[in-house]
SEMI-262617 format. One record per residue (C-alpha): residue in three letters; chain; x, y, z. Coordinates in nm, 3 decimals, always signed. Layout:
<nuvexs>
+------+-----+---------+---------+---------+
| type | mol |      px |      py |      pz |
+------+-----+---------+---------+---------+
|  ALA |   A |       X |       Y |       Z |
...
+------+-----+---------+---------+---------+
</nuvexs>
This chain:
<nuvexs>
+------+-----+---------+---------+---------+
| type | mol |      px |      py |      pz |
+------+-----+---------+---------+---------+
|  UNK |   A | -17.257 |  -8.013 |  +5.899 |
|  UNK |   A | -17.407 |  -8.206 |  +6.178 |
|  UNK |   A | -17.377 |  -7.888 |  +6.383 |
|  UNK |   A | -17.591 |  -7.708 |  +6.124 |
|  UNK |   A | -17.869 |  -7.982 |  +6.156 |
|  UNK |   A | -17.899 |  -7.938 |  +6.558 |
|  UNK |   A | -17.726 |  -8.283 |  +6.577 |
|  UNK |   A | -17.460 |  -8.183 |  +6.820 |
|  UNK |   A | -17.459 |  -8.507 |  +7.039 |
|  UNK |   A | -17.330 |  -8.652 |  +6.697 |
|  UNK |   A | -17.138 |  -8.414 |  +6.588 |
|  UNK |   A | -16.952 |  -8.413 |  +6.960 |
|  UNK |   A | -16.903 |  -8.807 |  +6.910 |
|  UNK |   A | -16.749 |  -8.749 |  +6.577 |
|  UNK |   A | -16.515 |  -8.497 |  +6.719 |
|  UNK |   A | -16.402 |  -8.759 |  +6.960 |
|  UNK |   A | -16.328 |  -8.977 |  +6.733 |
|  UNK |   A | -16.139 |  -8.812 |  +6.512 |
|  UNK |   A | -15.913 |  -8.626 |  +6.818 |
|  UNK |   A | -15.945 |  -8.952 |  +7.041 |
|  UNK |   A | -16.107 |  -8.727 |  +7.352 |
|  UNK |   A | -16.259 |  -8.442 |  +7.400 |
|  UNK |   A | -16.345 |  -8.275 |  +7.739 |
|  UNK |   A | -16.738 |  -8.139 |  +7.736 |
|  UNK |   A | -16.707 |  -7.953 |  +8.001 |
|  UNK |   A | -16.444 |  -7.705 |  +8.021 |
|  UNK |   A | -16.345 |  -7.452 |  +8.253 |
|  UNK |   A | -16.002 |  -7.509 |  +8.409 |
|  UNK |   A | -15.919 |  -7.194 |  +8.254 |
|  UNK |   A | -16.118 |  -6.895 |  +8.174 |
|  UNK |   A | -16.023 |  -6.578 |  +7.975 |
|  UNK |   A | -16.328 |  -6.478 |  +7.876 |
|  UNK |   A | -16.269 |  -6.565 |  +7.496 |
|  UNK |   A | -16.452 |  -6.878 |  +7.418 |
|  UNK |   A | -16.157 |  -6.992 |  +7.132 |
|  UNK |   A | -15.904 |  -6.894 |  +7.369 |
|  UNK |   A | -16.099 |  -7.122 |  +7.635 |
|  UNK |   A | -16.101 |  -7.432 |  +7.422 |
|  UNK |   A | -15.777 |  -7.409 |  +7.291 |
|  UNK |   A | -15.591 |  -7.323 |  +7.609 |
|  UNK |   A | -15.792 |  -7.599 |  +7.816 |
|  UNK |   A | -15.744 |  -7.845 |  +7.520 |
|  UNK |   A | -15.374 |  -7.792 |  +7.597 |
|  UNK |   A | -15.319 |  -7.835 |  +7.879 |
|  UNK |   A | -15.522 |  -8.168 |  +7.920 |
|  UNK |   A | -15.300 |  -8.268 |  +7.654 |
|  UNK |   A | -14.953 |  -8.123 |  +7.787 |
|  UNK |   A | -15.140 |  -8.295 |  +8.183 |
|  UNK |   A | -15.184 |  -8.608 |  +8.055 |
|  UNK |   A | -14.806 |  -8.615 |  +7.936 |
|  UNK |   A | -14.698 |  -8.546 |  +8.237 |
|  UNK |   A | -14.607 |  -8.204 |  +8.161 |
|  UNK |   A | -14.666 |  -7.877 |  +8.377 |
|  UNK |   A | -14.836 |  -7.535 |  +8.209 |
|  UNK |   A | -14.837 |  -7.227 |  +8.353 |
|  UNK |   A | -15.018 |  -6.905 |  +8.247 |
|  UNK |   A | -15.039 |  -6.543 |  +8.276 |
|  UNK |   A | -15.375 |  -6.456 |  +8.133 |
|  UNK |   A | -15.654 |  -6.161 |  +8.213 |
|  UNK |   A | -15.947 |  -6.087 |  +8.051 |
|  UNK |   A | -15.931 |  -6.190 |  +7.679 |
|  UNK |   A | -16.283 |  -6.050 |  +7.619 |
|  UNK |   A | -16.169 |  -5.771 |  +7.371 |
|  UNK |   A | -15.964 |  -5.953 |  +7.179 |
|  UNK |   A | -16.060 |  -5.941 |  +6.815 |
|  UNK |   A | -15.870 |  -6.178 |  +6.633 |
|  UNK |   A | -16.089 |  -6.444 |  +6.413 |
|  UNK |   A | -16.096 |  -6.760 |  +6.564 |
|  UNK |   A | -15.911 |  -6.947 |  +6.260 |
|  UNK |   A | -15.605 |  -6.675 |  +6.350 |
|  UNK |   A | -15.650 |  -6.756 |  +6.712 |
|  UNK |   A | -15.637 |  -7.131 |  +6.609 |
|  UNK |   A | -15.315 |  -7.096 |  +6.397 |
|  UNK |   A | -15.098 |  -6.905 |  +6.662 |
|  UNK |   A | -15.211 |  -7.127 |  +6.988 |
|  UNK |   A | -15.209 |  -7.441 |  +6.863 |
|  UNK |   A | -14.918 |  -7.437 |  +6.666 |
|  UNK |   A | -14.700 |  -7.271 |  +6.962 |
|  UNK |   A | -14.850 |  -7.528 |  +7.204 |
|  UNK |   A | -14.820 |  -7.827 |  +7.007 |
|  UNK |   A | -14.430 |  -7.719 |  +6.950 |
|  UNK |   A | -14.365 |  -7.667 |  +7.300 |
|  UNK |   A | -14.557 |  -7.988 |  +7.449 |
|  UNK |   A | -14.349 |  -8.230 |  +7.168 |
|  UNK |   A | -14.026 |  -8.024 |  +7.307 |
|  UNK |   A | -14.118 |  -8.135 |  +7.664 |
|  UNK |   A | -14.198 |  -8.495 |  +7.538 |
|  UNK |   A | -13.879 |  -8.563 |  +7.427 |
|  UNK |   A | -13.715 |  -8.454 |  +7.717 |
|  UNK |   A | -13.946 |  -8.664 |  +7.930 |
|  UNK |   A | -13.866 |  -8.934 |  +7.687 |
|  UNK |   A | -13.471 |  -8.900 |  +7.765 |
|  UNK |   A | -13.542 |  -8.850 |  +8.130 |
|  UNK |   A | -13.853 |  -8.887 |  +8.233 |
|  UNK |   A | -13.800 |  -8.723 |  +8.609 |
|  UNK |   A | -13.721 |  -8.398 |  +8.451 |
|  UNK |   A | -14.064 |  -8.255 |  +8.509 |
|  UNK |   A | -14.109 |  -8.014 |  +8.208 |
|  UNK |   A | -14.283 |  -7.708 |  +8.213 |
|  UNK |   A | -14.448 |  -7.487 |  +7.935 |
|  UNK |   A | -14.469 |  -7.110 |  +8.068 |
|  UNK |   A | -14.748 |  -6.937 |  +7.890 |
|  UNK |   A | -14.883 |  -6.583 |  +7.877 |
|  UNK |   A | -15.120 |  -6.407 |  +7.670 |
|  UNK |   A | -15.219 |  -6.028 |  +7.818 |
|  UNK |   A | -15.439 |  -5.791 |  +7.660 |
|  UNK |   A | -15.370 |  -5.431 |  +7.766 |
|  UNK |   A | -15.287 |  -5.098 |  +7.674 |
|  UNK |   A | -15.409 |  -5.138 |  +7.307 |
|  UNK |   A | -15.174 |  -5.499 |  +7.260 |
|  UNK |   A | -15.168 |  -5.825 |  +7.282 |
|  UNK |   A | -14.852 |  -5.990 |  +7.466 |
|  UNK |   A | -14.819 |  -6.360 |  +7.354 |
|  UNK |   A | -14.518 |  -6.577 |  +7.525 |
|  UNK |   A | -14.436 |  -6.904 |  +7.552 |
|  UNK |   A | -14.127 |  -7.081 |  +7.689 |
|  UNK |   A | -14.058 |  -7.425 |  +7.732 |
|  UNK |   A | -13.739 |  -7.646 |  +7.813 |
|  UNK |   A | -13.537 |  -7.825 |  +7.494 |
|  UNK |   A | -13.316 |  -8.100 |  +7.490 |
|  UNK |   A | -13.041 |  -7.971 |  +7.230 |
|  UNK |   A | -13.016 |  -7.602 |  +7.111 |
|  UNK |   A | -13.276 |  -7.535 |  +6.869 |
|  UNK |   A | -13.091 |  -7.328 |  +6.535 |
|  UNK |   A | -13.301 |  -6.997 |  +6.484 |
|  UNK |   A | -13.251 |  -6.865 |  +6.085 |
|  UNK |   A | -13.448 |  -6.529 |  +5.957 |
|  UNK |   A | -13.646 |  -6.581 |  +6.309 |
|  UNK |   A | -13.776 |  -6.931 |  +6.218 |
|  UNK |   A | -13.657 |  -7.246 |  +6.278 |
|  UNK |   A | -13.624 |  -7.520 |  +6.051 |
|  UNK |   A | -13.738 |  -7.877 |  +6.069 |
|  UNK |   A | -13.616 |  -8.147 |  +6.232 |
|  UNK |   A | -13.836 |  -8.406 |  +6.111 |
|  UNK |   A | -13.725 |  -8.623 |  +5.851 |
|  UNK |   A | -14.008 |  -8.505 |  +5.589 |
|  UNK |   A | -13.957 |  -8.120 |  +5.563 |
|  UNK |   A | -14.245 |  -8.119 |  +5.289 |
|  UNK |   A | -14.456 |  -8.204 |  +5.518 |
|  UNK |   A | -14.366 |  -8.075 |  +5.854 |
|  UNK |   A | -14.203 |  -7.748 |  +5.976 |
|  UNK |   A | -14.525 |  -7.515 |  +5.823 |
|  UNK |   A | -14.649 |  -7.412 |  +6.192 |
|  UNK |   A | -14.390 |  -7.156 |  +6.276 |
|  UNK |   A | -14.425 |  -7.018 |  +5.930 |
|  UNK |   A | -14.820 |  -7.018 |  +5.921 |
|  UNK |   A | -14.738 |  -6.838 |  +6.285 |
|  UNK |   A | -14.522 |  -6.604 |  +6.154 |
|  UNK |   A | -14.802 |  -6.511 |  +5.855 |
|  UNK |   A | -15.068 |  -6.431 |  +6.141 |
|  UNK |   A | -14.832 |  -6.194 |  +6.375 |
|  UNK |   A | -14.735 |  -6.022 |  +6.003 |
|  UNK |   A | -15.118 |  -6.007 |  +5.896 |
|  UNK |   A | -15.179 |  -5.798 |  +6.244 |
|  UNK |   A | -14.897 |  -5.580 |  +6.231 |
|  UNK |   A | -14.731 |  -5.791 |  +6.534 |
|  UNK |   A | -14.373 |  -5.827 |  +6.573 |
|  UNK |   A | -14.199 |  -6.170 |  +6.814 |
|  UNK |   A | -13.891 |  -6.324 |  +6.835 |
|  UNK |   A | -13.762 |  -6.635 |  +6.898 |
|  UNK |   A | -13.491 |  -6.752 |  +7.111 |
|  UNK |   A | -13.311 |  -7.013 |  +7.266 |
|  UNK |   A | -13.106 |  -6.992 |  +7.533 |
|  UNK |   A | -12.996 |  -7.136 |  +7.861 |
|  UNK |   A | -13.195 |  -7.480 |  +7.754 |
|  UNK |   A | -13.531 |  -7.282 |  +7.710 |
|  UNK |   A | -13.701 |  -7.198 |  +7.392 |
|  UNK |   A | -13.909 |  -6.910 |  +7.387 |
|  UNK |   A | -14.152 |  -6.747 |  +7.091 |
|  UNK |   A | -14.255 |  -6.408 |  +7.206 |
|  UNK |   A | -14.486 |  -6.182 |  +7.031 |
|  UNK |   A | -14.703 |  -5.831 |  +7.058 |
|  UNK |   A | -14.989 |  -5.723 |  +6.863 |
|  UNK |   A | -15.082 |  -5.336 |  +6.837 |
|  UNK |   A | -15.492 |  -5.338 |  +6.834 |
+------+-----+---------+---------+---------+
</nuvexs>
């Protein structure tokens, strides 16, 4: 609303305080796609500030049609999954230096989505989702699900894995 009324320097104030930061000026990354932009630079302050390392494989997201509430659902969920992963292993040994591996590709009429990061304990996989952990399933475990509901409403196909101490969600889109 405060958007609508041209009151941005408000609206940007509000936004801080209801995330605790945000960065104004972003460009650390750059794909071209202005959702993928915030979302992927939002991250990886986040996963920075936790001492915790992101790399990506990325081109030229400009194509990519996706609505931005899809976008949101798929990123953020498979970010904020992987960065709590790497907190608890910094938790249990802090000079483990974590890393979240990231890669999102368009070409060739698909989009390639990946992301890998290191777990503490094997993670169960069931029908390709895993359940929660957390000790109020009512309320938690939804991301992987809402996740799974975007990659079926585009036709996509992914896996996920866990193997060798890594967790990985991979995924491909047809366009």
């Amino acid at each position: 609303g405060l958007i609508e009324c041209g009151q941005t320097a408000e609206a940007s104030a509000y936004i801080a305080r209801m995330t605790g930061t945000i960065r104004t000026a972003f460009g650390d990354i750059n794909t071209n796609h202005t959702t993928v932009n915030i979302i992927l630079n939002q991250k990886y302050q986040t996963a920075r500030d936790r001492g915790i390392t992101m790399t990506f494989v990325i081109n030229d997201l400009s194509g990519l049609t996706m609505p931005e509430e899809d976008l949101v659902t798929l990123l953020t969920n498979l970010l904020d999954n992987a960065i709590e992963a790497c907190e608890q292993i910094n938790r249990e040994n802090p000079a483990a230096g974590t890393v979240i591996r990231f890669k999102m590709i368009l070409e060739e009429n698909q989009l390639i989505l990946s992301v890998r990061n290191p777990v503490l304990h094997p993670v169960p996989i069931r029908d390709n989702t895993v359940p929660t952990s957390k000790a109020d399933p009512a309320h938690h475990g939804i991301g992987l699900s809402n996740v799974d509901l975007v990659v079926r409403r585009y036709n996509g196909t992914h896996v996920l894995k866990c193997e060798d101490g890594w967790f990985s969600f991979s995924a491909i889109f047809p366009s």
